[in-house]
N, C-alpha and C positions, 0 to 999 in steps of 0.2 A: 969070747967076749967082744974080739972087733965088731963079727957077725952081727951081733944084739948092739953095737954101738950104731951101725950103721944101718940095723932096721928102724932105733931110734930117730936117725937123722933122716932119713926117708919118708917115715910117719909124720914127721912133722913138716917135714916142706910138702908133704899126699894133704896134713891138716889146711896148709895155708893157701893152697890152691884153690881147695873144695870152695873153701870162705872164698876166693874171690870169683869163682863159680856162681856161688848163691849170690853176692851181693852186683854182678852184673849181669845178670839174667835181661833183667829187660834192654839189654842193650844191642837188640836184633839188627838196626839198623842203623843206629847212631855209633860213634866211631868205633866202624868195622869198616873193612879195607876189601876192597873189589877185587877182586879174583874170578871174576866171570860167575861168582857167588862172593855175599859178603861175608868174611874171613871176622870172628866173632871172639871178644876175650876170653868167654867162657870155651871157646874152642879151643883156641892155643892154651887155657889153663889146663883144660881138660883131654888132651894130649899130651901135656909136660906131667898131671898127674898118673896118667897112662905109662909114659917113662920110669916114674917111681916105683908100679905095680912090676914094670919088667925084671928092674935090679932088683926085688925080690924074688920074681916069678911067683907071681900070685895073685889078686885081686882082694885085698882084705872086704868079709862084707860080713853080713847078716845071713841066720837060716832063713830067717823067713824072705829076704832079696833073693838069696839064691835059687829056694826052690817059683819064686817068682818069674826071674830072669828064665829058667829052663822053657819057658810059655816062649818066652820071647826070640829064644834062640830056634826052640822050632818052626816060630814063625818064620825068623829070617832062613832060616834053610830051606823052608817051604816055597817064599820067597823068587832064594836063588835059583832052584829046580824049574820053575812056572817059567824063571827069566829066562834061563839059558834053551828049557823045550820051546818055546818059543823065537828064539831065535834059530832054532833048527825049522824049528815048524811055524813059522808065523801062521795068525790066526787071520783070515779075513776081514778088509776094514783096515788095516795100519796104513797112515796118510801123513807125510812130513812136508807136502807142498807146502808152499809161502807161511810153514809153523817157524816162527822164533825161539828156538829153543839154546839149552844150555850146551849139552851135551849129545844130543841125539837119545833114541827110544835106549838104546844099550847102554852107552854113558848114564844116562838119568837112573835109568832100573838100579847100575851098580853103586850110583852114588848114593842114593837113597838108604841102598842096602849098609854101606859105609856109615849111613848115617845113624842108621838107627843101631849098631854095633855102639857109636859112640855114644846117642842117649841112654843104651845100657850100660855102658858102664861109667855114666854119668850119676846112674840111679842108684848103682851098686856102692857106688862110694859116697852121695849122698847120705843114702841109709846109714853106712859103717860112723861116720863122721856125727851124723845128727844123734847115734845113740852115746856114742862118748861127748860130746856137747853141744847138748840140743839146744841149750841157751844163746851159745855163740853164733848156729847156722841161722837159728830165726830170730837174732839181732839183726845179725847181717842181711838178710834175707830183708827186714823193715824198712834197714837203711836205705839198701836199692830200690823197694817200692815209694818211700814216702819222695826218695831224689826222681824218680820218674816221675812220678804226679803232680810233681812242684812245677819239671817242664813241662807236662802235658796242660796244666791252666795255665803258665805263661803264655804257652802257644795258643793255645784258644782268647787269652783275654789281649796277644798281638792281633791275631785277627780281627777282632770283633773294633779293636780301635785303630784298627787300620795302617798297623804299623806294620817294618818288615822285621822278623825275630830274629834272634839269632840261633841261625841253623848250625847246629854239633855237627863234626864232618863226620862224611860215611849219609846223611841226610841230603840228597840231593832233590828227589820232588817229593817232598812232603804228599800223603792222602789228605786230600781237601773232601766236606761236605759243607754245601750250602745251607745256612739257617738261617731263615729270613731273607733281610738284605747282607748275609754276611757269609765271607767265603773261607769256614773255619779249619783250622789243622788238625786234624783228629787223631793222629795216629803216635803221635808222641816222640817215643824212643824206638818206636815199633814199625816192621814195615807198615802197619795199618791197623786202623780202629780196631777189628775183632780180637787179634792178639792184645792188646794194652787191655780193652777192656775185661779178658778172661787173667791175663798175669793181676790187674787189680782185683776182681772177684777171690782169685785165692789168697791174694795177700790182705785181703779183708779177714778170708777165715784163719788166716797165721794170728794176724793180731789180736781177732779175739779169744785165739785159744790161748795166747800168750799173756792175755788181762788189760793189753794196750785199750782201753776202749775208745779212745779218745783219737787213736790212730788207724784204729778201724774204721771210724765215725767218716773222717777225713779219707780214707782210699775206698772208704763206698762211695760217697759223695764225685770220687773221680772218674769211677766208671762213665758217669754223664759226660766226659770231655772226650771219650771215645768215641761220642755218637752213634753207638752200635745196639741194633734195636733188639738180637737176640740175648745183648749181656744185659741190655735195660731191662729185659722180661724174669732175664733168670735171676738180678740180684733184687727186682719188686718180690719174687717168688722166695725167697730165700731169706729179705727181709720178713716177710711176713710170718715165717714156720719160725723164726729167731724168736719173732713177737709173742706167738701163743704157747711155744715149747720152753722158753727163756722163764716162762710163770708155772711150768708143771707142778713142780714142788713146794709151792708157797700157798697158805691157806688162801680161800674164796675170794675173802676178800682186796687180799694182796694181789692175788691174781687177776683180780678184776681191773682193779688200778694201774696194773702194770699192760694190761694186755688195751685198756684205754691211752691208756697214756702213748705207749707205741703204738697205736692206730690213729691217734691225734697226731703225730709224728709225721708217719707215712702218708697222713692225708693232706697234711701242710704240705709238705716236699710236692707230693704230686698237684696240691693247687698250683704252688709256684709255678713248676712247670708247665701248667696248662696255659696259665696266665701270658708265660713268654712266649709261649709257642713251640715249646722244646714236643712236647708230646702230639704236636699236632706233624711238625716237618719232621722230625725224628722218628715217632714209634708208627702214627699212624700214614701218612704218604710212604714208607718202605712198605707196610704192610697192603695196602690199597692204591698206591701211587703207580705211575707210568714211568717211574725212571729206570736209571738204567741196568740197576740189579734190582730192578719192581719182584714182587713173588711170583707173577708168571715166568721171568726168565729165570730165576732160581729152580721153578719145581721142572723148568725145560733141564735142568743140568741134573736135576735129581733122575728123572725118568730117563733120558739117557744111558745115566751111569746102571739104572735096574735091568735097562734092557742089555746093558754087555752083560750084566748078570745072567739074565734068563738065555742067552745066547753062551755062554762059559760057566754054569754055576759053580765046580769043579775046582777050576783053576784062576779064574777072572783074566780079565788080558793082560795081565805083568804087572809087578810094583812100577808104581810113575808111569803107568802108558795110558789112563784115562785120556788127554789129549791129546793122543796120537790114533785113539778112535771114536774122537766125539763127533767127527765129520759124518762118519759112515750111522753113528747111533740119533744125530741132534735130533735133537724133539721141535727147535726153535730154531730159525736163522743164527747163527752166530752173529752177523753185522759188525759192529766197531770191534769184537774179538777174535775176527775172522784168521787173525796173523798171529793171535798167542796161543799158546798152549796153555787149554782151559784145565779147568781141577771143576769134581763134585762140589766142594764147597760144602760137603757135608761127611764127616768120616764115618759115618756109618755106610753109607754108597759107597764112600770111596773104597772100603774094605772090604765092600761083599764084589763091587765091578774089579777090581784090580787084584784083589787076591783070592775070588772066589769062598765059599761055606767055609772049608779047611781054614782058610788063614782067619775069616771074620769068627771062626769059630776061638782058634788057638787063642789071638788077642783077646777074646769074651774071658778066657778062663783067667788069662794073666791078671786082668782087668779087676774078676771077681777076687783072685789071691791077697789083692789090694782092697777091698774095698771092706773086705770081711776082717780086717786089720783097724776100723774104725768103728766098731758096734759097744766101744766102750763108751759111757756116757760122758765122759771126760771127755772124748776126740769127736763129741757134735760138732766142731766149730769147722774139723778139718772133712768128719764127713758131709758135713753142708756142702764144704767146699770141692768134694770130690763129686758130688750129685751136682752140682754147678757145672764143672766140668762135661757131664754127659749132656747136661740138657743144652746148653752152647755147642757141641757137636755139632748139633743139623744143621748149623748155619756157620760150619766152621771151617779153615783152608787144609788142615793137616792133624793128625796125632803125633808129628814127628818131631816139634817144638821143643826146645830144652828143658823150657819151664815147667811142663807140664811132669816131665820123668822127674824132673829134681824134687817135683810136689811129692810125687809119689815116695820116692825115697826119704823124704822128712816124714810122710807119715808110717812110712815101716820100722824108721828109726826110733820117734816118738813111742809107737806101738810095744819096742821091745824094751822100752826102758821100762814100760808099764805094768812089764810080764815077764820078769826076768828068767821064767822059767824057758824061756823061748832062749835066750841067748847066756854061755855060762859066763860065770860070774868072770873066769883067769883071762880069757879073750877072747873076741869071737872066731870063729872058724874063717876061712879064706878058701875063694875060688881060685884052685889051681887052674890055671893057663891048660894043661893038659884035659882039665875035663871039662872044657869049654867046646874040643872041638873033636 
């Protein structure tokens, strides 16, 4: 009886963490505390939920998480192997002169690895938690996007009038893009525009799968304050398949009206935009423009990162060592990034240069275990949002991000409520600790 009293009490401080997990997700860079990395609540929550998992010895989760995670753990051991032969054997090309780094090529490799142990089983208890109250996870989960999008326009409409905002600590220099005469903050809560604007892209498809329309309306709408031209692409693409698939089921005529009506929509939004200029210095000078991540130096870090591929297809040169061999691979001068340690910028390079076929292969299959979890017609909203996610890839800094695992785990969760055949009714099964490793 203590036993089960105090699995009770366990369960529920594992419940109240997960929630403040989800409802501080976007809070990558706003108050988190410098530790030679920013030290993040979702971190410390999801280590004190970690703790919980220990006093029982277990990992409460889902089948369908578990045989998911199995992808991921033979990634990371795939991983560790590639890191540790390589430091026996370094491969040709490793350069740490005048690089700024965290930890060094070892340090980084194993922190990485640490990290992505944690976004598993950030995912693992997402999913457990989202199928016992999925209501609650993507309450919370709205809460935190609709409060990030609220700073990410104050922040944009401080700069556009010229004031100084007030910076959340843990925000020390804001990413700034220029538009127009104006030198606007784009990056929100976020170290930078591409993450704000992929966390608003799926907290778009939360809310519509959740019937919020109205709050959907409003964090699409926010993606634009990210100023980021690969999320600008994928939520015009994403609104658009909304527009004609949204009217499948409704006679001709309905569907005519509805599929007008939202392309008079879509077409207003993007006049506006033309009008201000947003589509002119936003979508079109990134795409055509001379600056400083122009698509020439972009596809110089893609070609790079293929040639450590075609040079290790195998192995790739270690998790986190892209920029400790971009000297030896550049396609393009480095110039003003001559002192950081560069990243792909796109995770599909990054995983075929850094982990070689084996690993980009392993992650595909985890990928598809996911993805094949949302062919209900019920969960378009989240698989929009998970096809969002891929097509933001090519122009993206990491798969490693929190938000992105906890998506995942809301939609396994969602998935099994829907299917109860998937999870038994008395409780779900739990990852022992011991066959994890």
């Amino acid at each position: 009886m203590a036993s089960r009293n105090t699995d009770l009490l366990t369960g529920g401080v594992r419940r109240a963490l997960v929630l403040l997990i989800v409802v501080t997700l976007p809070l990558t860079q706003a108050l988190t505390l410098n530790l030679r990395f920013p030290l993040k609540i979702y971190e410390v929550a999801l280590v004190a939920a970690g703790l919980t998992c220990l006093a029982e010895f277990r990992i409460p989760t889902l089948p369908s998480a578990r045989r998911a995670a199995r992808w991921v753990l033979a990634l990371i051991g795939w991983a560790l192997v590639v890191l540790l032969l390589h430091v026996w054997l370094p491969p040709a090309g490793l350069s740490m002169t005048g690089l700024v780094t965290r930890f060094g090529p070892l340090g980084d490799g194993v922190a990485k690895i640490l990290y992505l142990l944690l976004s598993l089983l950030g995912f693992l208890l997402v999913a457990e938690v989202t199928y016992r109250d999925e209501a609650a996870v993507i309450r919370w989960w709205l809460i935190g996007a609709m409060a990030a999008a609220l700073y990410s326009w104050y922040l944009v409409a401080s700069s556009v009038l010229g004031r100084d905002p007030y910076l959340l600590p843990g925000i020390n220099v804001p990413q700034v893009f220029r538009f127009g005469d104006w030198a606007v903050i784009r990056s929100g809560t976020f170290e930078e525009g591409n993450f704000l604007g992929l966390y608003l892209i799926i907290s778009t498809m939360l809310a519509l799968y959740a019937k919020r329309r109205l709050v959907a309306l409003f964090l699409g709408l926010s993606v634009l304050a990210s100023f980021s031209t690969v999320n600008f692409a994928a939520l015009g693409l994403l609104s658009a398949v909304l527009v004609w698939t949204g009217s499948a089921r409704k006679s001709w005529g309905r569907k005519l009206v509805s599929v007008v009506a939202g392309t008079l929509f879509l077409v207003g939004i993007g006049s506006l935009l033309v009008a201000t200029g947003y589509i002119r210095d936003v979508f079109a000078a990134k795409l055509v423009g001379t600056t400083m991540f122009s698509r020439l130096e972009r596809l110089g870090f893609i070609v790079s990162g293929l040639q450590m591929f075609a040079d290790h297809p195998i192995t790739g040169v270690g998790i986190s060592q892209y920029g400790y061999y971009y000297n030896k691979y550049q396609f393009l001068a480095a110039g003003f990034f001559s002192n950081l340690k560069l990243i792909a910028n796109n995770v599909y390079v990054e995983l075929l240069a850094e982990l070689g076929i084996v690993g980009f292969l392993l992650f595909s299959v985890f990928v598809w275990q996911i993805y094949r979890r949302t062919r209900s017609p019920d969960l378009r909203p989240l698989r929009l949002g998970f096809l969002g996610i891929l097509l933001v890839w090519n122009a993206f800094p990491t798969f490693s991000i929190m938000f992105l695992w906890a998506f995942w785990g809301v939609i396994l969760g969602v998935a099994a409520r829907r299917s109860q055949t998937l999870v038994p009714a008395v409780a779900p099964p739990s990852l022992r600790f011991a066959s994890i490793h």
